[in-house]
N, C-alpha and C positions, 0 to 999 in steps of 0.2 A: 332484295337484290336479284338481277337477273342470275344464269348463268355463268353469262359472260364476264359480268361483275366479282361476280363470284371466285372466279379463276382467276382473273387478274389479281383480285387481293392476297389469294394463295399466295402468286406468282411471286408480291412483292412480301410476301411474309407478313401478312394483316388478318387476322382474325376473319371469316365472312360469318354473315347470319348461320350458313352452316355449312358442312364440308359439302364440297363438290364431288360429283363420283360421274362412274363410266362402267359400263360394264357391256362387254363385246362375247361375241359365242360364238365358237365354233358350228358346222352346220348339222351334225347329229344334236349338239346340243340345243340348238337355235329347235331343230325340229320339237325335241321333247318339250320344251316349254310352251311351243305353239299348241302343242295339242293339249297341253296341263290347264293353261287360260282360255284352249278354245279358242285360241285369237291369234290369227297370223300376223296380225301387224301391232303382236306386243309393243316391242323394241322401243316404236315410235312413241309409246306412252311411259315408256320409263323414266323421264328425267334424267336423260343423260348432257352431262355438261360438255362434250366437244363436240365439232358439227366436222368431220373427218374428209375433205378433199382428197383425191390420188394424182398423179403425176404419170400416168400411164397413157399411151395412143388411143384411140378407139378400137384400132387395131392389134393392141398387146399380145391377146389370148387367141389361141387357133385351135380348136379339136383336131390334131391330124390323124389319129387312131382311135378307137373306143376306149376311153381316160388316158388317152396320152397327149400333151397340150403342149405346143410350142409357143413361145413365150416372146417377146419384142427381139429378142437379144439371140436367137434360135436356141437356148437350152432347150432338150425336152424332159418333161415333167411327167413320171409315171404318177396317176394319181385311184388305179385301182383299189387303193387302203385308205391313204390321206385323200380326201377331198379335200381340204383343207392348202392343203399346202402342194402337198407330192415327193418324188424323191426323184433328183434328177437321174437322167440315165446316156449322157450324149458329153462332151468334152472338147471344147469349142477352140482353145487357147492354148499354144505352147509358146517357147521359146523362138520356134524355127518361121511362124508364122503369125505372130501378133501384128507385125508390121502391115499385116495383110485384112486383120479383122477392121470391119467397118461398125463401128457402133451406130445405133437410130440413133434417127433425128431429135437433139430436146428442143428444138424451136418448132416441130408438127403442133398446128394451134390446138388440134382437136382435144391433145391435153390436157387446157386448160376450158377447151369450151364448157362446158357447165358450173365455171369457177363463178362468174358475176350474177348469174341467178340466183343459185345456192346459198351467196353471200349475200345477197337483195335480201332474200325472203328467209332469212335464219339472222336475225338481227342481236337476236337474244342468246345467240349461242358462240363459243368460243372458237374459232375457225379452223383450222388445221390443215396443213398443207404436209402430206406424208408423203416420203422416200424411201420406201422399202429397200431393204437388199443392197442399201449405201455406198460399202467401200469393201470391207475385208466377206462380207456374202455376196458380193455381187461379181469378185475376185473369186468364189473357188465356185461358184456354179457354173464359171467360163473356165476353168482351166483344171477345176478337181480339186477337193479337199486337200485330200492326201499329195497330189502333188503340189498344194500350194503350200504347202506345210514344211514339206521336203525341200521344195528350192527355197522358201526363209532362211534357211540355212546353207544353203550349196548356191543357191546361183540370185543372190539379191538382186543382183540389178535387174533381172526378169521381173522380179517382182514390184520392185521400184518402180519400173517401166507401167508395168498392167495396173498398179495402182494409180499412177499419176494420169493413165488416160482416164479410168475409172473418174478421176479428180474433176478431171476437165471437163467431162461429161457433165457430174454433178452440179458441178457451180452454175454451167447455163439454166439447167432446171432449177436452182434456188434461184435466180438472177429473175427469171420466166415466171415462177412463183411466184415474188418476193413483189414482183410490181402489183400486185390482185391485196387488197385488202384484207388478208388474211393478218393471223394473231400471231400464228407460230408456224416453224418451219419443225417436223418429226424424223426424225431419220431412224431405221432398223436396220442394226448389225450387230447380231448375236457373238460375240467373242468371249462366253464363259458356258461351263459345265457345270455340275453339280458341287466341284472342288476350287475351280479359280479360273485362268482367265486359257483358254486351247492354245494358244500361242506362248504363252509366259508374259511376264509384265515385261521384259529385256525387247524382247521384239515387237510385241504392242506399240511401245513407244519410241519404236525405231523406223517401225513399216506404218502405223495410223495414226497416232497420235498429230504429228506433222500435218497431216490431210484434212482432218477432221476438223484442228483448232481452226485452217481456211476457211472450210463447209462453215463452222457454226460463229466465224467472226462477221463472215457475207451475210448473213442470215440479222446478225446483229445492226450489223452498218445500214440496214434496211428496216432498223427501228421493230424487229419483229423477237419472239423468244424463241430458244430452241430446246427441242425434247429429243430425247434419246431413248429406244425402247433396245434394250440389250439382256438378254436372257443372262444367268449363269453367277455364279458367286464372282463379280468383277466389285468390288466395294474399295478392292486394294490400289485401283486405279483412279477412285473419286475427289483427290485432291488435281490429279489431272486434267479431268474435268471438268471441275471447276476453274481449273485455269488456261481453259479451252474456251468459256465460254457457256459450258450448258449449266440451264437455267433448270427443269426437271429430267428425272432420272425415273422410266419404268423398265422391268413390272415390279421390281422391289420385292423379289422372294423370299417370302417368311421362311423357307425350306433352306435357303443357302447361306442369310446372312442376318442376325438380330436387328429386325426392322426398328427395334422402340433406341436400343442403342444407336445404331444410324442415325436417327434422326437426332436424338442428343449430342452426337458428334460434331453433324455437317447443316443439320436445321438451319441454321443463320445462311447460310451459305448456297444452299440445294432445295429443293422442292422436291416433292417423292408422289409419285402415282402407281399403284396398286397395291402390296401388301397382304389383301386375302388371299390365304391360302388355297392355290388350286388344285394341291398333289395328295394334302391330308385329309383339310377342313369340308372342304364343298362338296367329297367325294366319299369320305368315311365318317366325318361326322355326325352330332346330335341336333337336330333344330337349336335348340338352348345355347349349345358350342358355337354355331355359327352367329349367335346372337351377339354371343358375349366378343368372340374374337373379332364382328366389325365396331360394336362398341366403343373396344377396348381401343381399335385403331382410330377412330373419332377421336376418340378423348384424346391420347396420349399423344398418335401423330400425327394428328389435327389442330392440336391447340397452337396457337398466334401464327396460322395458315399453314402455308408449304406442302400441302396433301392434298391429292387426291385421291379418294376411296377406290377401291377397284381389284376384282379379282387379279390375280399376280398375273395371269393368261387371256384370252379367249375361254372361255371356260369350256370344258373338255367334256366329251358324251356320258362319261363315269361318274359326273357330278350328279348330285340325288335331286332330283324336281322340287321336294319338297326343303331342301337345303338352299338350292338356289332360291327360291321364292323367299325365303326367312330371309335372306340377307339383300334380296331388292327390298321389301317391305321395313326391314330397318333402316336401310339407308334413306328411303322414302319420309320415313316419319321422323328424321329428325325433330 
């Protein structure tokens, strides 16, 4: 079986020759592995099963200061710690002036300009079409965490409002996607902690829930699947979900929610991508440990498909060289 084969049988809950996996790195991480194999264009040799599209301008990212990055949408991003990500430091959206924010353009072609080549010459691989930052992150990097948190409760309809453009925006980029030959549409919107979900499930399903099931029915209606990458113990929300429409559910942390029970739960129902541990396993564990624990996810949340292998994260600079490499090399040897 190809890849793509491969995923797809997940997708429909079918056994594949063997689990499909993925595995993404942050860039301190990315660095140590390069230098451990001596080979900078590891990555490309790992057998990874999705072939990852963005949705972004050509013109997204802007250095306006040394690591501070203005963004499509003008956040600015201090990124002297996180490479990676950043932490925003600028507050773009109130009440008194949303009327007045002008979102970019999702029809700028250059978006999508490298979508038909990609998809030409990655025939074997499962396609993917990603929307970072979706709905409820892409809502407080314009208006503040904490104040979007705060008017959930005091001034809804603010919110309602900055979600529903949020909305509108998104749909023409799945719409714009969704014509390009891709497999799946991914959306990222982190809405859980270590403990449940940062808003409560009462407001989830007051403020997203609604926008989402839209985002991943269009997604559908265009014959493609949808993936959710949502950090944070949200497990109590996954009958939701599933009757929203999504088809896989990552990063699946071993940290916040019993992955093997989950899958006994909602298996028939849900596909699951990642699962190893990135906060314990890959970072404090034994070779042997890491062995056993993606093994163990093979076997258990792998069997008659639904899984994809994969650290819970991007995996993080604190993870051990020789930890990471045990757990490419088993996945590999299926």
């Amino acid at each position: 079986m190809t890849n793509r084969e491969r995923v797809i049988a997940t997708l429909n809950h079918r056994q594949p020759d063997k689990i499909p996996y993925n595995i993404g790195f942050t860039q301190k991480a990315h660095a140590k592995m390069a230098n451990f194999y001596n080979d900078p264009e590891f990555v490309s040799k790992l057998g990874n099963c999705l072939i990852t599209l963005g949705c972004e301008p050509e013109s997204a990212w802007k250095e306006i200061k040394p690591d501070i990055w203005r963004d499509q949408f003008g956040v600015e991003w201090d990124r002297t710690i996180d490479k990676d990500i950043g932490v925003v430091r600028n507050c773009l959206i109130n009440d008194e002036n949303i009327d007045e924010y002008e979102f970019p353009n999702p029809d700028d072609p250059s978006r999508y300009r490298n979508y038909k080549p990609l998809i030409s010459s990655n025939k074997d691989g499962f396609i993917v079409s990603n929307l970072g930052f979706s709905l409820f992150e892409r809502a407080w990097t314009l208006t503040g965490m904490e104040n979007l948190l705060i008017a959930m409760g005091t001034d809804p309809d603010f919110i309602h409002d900055l979600l529903e453009r949020i909305l509108q925006y998104n749909l023409k980029i799945i719409q714009n996607a969704c014509s390009f030959d891709i497999d799946a549409m991914m959306f990222g919107d982190d809405w859980g902690h270590q403990y449940g979900l940062i808003m409560g499930a009462e407001m989830w399903r007051e403020f997203i829930k609604p926008r989402i099931k839209e985002m991943y029915q269009l997604v559908k209606s265009k014959g493609k699947f949808v993936f959710i990458h949502s950090c944070g113990k949200v497990d109590e929300i996954f009958p939701d979900l599933i009757e929203c429409g999504l088809d896989m559910f990552n990063p699946f942390q071993p940290e916040v929610m019993d992955v093997f029970e989950i899958k006994m739960r909602y298996g028939d129902r849900l596909c699951f991508y990642g699962g190893i541990s990135t906060q314990q396993t890959l970072p404090y564990g034994s070779i042997q440990q890491v062995k056993q624990e993606v093994r163990k996810l093979l076997e258990k949340v792998g069997k008659d498909g639904g899984y994809i292998a994969s650290p819970a994260h991007a995996i993080p600079s604190d993870a051990k060289v020789e930890n990471i490499d045990a757990m490419i090399k088993t996945l590999q040897n299926q």
